[in-house]
N, C-alpha and C positions, 0 to 999 in steps of 0.2 A: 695420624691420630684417628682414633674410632669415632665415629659418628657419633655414640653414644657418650663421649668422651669432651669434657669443653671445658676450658680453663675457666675457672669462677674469676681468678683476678690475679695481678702481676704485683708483687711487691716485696722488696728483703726484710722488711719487717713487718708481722702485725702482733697488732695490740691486743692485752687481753677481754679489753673491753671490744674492741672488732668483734674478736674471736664470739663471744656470747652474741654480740647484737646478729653475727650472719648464720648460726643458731638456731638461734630465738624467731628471728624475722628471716629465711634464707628467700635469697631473688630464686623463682624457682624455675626458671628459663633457664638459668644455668647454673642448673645441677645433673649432675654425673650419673648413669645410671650402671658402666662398665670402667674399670682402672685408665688408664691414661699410659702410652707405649712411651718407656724410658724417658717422662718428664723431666724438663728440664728447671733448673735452679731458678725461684724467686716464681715460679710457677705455684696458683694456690687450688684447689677442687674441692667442690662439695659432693659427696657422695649420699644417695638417697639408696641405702641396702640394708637387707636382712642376714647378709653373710658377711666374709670378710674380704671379700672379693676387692676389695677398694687396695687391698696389700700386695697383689700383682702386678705391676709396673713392670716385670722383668726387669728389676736391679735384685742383685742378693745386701738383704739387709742385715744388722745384727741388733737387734733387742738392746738399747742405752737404759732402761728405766722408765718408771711411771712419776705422776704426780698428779693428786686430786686438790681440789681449789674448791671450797665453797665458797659459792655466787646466792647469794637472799637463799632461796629455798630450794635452788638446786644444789649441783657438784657438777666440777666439771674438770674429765677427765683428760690429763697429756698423756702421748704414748712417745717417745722419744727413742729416736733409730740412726745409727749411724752406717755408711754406706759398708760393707765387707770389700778386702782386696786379698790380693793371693797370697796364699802362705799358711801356715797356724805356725802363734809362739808357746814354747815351753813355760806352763805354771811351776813354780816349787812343786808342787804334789806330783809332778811328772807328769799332770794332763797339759795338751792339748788345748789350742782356744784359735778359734780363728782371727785375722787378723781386719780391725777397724778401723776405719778413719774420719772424723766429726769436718774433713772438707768438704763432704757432702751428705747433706743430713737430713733427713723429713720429721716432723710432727704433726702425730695426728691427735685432734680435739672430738671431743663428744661432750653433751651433756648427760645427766643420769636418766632424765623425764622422759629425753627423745636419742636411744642406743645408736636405733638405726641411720642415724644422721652425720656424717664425717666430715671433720672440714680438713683437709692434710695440705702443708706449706714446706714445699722443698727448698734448701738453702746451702747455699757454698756453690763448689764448682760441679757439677756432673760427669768432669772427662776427668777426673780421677778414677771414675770407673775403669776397673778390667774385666770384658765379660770373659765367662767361666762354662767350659764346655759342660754341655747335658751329661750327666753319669749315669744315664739309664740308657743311651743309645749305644748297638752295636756296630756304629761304624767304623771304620778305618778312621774317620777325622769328622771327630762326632759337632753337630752342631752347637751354639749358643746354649747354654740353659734358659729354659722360657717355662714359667710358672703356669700351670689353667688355672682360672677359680673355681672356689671349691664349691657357689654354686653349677658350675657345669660340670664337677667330677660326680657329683649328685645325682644328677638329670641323666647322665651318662649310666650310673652304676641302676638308677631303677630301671631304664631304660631294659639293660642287659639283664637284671634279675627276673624281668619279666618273661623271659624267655620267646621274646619278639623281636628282637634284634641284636645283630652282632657290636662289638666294639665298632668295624668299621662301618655298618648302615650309621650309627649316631654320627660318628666321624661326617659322613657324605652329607649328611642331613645339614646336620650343622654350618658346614661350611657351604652348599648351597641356598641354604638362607638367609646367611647373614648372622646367625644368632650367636656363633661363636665366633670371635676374630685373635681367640688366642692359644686356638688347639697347634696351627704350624708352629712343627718347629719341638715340637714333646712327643714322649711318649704315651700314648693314650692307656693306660694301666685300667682294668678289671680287679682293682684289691677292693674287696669292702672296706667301709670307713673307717681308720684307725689303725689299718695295717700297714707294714712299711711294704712299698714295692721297689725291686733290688734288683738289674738286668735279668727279666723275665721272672720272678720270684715272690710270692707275697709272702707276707711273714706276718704271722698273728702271736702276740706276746699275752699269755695267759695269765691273768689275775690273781689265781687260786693256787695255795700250797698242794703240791700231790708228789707221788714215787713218781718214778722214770715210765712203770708200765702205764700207768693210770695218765700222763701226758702221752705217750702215744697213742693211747686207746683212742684220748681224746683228740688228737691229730689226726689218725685214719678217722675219725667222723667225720671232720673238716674238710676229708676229700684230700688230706696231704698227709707230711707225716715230720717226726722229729726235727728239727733244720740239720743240714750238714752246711759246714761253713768251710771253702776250698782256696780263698785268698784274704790276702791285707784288708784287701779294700772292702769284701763283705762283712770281714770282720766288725772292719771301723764302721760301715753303714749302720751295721745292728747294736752295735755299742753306741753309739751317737742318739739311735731312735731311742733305744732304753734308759740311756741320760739324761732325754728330752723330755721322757714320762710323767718325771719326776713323783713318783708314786711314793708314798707312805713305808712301802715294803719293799723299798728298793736296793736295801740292804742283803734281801735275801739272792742268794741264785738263781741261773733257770738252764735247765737240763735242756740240751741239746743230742744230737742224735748218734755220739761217738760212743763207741761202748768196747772193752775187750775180754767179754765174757768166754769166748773159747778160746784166746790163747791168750794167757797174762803179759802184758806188756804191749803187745799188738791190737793197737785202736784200728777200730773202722767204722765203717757208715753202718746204718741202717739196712743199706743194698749190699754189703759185704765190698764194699771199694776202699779202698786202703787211703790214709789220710796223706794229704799233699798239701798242706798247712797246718799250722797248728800254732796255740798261743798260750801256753800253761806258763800257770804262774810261781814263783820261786819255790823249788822243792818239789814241784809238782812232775808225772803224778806218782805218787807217793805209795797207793795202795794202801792205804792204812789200816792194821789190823788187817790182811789180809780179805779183804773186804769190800773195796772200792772197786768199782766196773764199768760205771758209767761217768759221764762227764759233764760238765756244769761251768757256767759264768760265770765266775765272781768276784768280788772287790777282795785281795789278800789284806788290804791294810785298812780294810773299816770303809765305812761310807763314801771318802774322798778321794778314796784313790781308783785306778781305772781297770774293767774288765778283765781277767784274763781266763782261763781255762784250768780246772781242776778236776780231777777224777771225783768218786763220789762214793753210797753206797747206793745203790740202784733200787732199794726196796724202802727206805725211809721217806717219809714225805716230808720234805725239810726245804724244798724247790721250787719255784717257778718253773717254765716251761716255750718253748717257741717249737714254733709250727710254721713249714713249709708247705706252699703249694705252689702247680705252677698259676703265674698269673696270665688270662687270656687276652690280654691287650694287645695293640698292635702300633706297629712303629708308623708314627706319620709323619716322618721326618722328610720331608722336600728333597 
C-alpha cells in the first residue's frame, strides 16, 4: 500500500447519511492523497484531489451509471462501477461491449459544494478479478496493465514540453523520490492530452470538417501525418477512442491516410507501402462516380452501428480526420 494511501474505514455497508456526514466533517488523518494498489472488498478511502487520480487502483473498471441525491442545499453525487472481466459480448447492432461483473464493485460519492472530495466503498469479492496484460507494451509476455494518474501524465507531459527533460529523466526522478509509485509496470507515453497513444503511436482526432488535403496539411504541422492503420487491433484501439469521444459530430467520417490516386483499385499509404489490413465496409470501395480516392471511417448503418472503412472523394470537405505521430515515450516495464 502507498504511504500516501490509508484506508478511511472497513465496512459492507454504508449509509447515505454516513456518506454526507464523512463529506461534510472528513477525519482528516485519514484522507488519501494517491489511489490505493488493487483495494480490497468492504475497504472505504477518502480522497483529498483536484484530478481523478483516485480512479487508478489498477483494476479495469466499467462505467455502471450515475445518480444525484439532493441533501438540504447540496447534491450529492454516486458514480457506480462494476469490475471488467475477459471477453466482450455481441450487442444486436453487431458492437462490441466488454464484459462486467457487479461481484465486485466500487462507488464513488462527492458532493457538489466540495468536487475535490471522494469518498469510494469497494464491495463483493476482489479475486473475480482477471488482470489483463498492458496493450502498449512490446514484449514477448507483456506485463499486467497498470494505470498512472493523470496528474503524473501532466507533470510528465510539461515536464518534456519544456524541453528540459527527457520521458526517462521524469521516469528517474520520479521514482527516486518517491513521488510516483505507480509509473512500474506502464508505458510512459509523450502524447499530448487527449490523444490516443497506441504501441509507440499518438493519434490526434481532429474536430473540424476539411478535404483529405487540408487534414494532411494539418498533420505535417503536427510533426506527423495521415494515420495508416496496419492490424485488427489498431484498428479497434482507434474505433474505441472515437466511441469514447462521444462528440456531437460523431456521425460524421475521418480521413485517414490510404488513398489510390495513381492506380484505381490499389490503396496505399501515405509512404507508398501497400496495405496489409484493411476494414471497408459493405460494398465498399466502391469508387463512386468515378470519383472516390481517398478513404475514411465510417458508420454504414447510421450512428449505432460500428466503424469500418470507405473510399471517399478526396477534395470534399465532408470529414473528419486523424493524425499520426510517432510518440517519444519510453517503455519502463521492469
Amino acid at each position: 500500500m502507498d504511504s500516501g494511501s490509508i484506508v478511511y474505514m472497513h465496512t459492507d455497508v454504508l449509509h447515505q447519511t454516513e456518506i454526507v456526514d464523512i463529506l461534510t466533517k472528513p477525519e482528516t488523518s485519514r484522507t488519501s492523497n494517491v489511489p490505493p494498489y488493487k483495494p480490497k472488498a468492504n475497504e472505504v478511502y477518502l480522497f483529498q484531489t483536484g484530478a481523478d487520480d483516485w480512479k487508478c487502483d489498477q483494476y479495469l473498471w466499467i462505467n455502471n451509471g450515475t445518480k444525484s441525491v439532493t441533501i438540504g442545499n447540496d447534491v450529492l453525487k454516486k458514480q457506480f462501477y462494476k469490475i471488467r472481466l475477459p471477453g466482450t459480448t455481441d450487442k444486436t447492432n453487431g458492437r462490441k461491449r466488454p464484459v462486467g461483473s457487479l461481484q465486485f464493485k466500487k462507488t464513488a460519492y462527492s458532493l457538489k459544494s466540495n468536487k475535490s472530495l471522494i469518498l469510494v466503498h469497494y464491495e463483493g469479492d476482489e479475486t473475480v478479478y482477471v488482470p489483463v496484460s498492458h496493450g502498449n507494451s512490446k514484449k514477448s509476455r507483456p506485463p499486467e496493465y497498470t494505470r498512472t494518474a493523470p496528474s503524473v501524465l501532466r507533470k510528465i507531459e510539461q515536464d518534456i514540453r519544456s524541453g528540459e527533460k527527457t520521458a526517462m529523466d521524469v521516469y528517474r526522478e520520479s521514482i527516486s523520490n518517491g513521488s510516483v509509485s505507480a509509473l512500474v509496470g506502464v508505458v510512459l507515453s509523450t502524447c499530448p492530452s487527449g490523444d490516443l497513444s497506441f504501441r509507440g503511436k499518438c493519434y490526434f482526432f481532429g474536430k473540424d470538417i476539411e478535404n483529405e488535403r487540408r487534414g494532411h496539411e494539418i498533420c505535417k504541422a503536427r510533426g506527423g501525418k495521415l494515420a495508416s492503420i496496419n492490424s485488427k487491433e489498431e484498428d479497434d484501439a482507434i474505433i474505441q477512442h472515437i466511441e469514447s469521444m462521444n462528440l456531437p459530430y460523431s456521425i460524421a467520417g475521418y480521413f485517414i491516410g490510404a488513398q489510390d490516386e495513381i492506380s484505381e483499385g490499389t490503396f496505399v499509404w501515405e509512404d507508398g507501402t501497400s496495405l496489409t489490413y484493411s476494414n471497408w465496409g459493405p460494398g465498399q470501395p466502391d469508387n463512386y462516380i468515378s470519383a472516390e480516392d481517398c478513404v475514411t471511417l465510417y458508420r454504414p448503418s447510421g450512428l449505432f452501428s460500428h466503424y469500418k472503412w470507405a473510399d471517399v472523394n478526396c477534395d470534399v470537405a465532408v470529414e473528419l480526420y486523424i493524425c499520426e505521430a510517432s510518440d517519444g515515450g519510453v517503455d519502463v516495464v521492469g
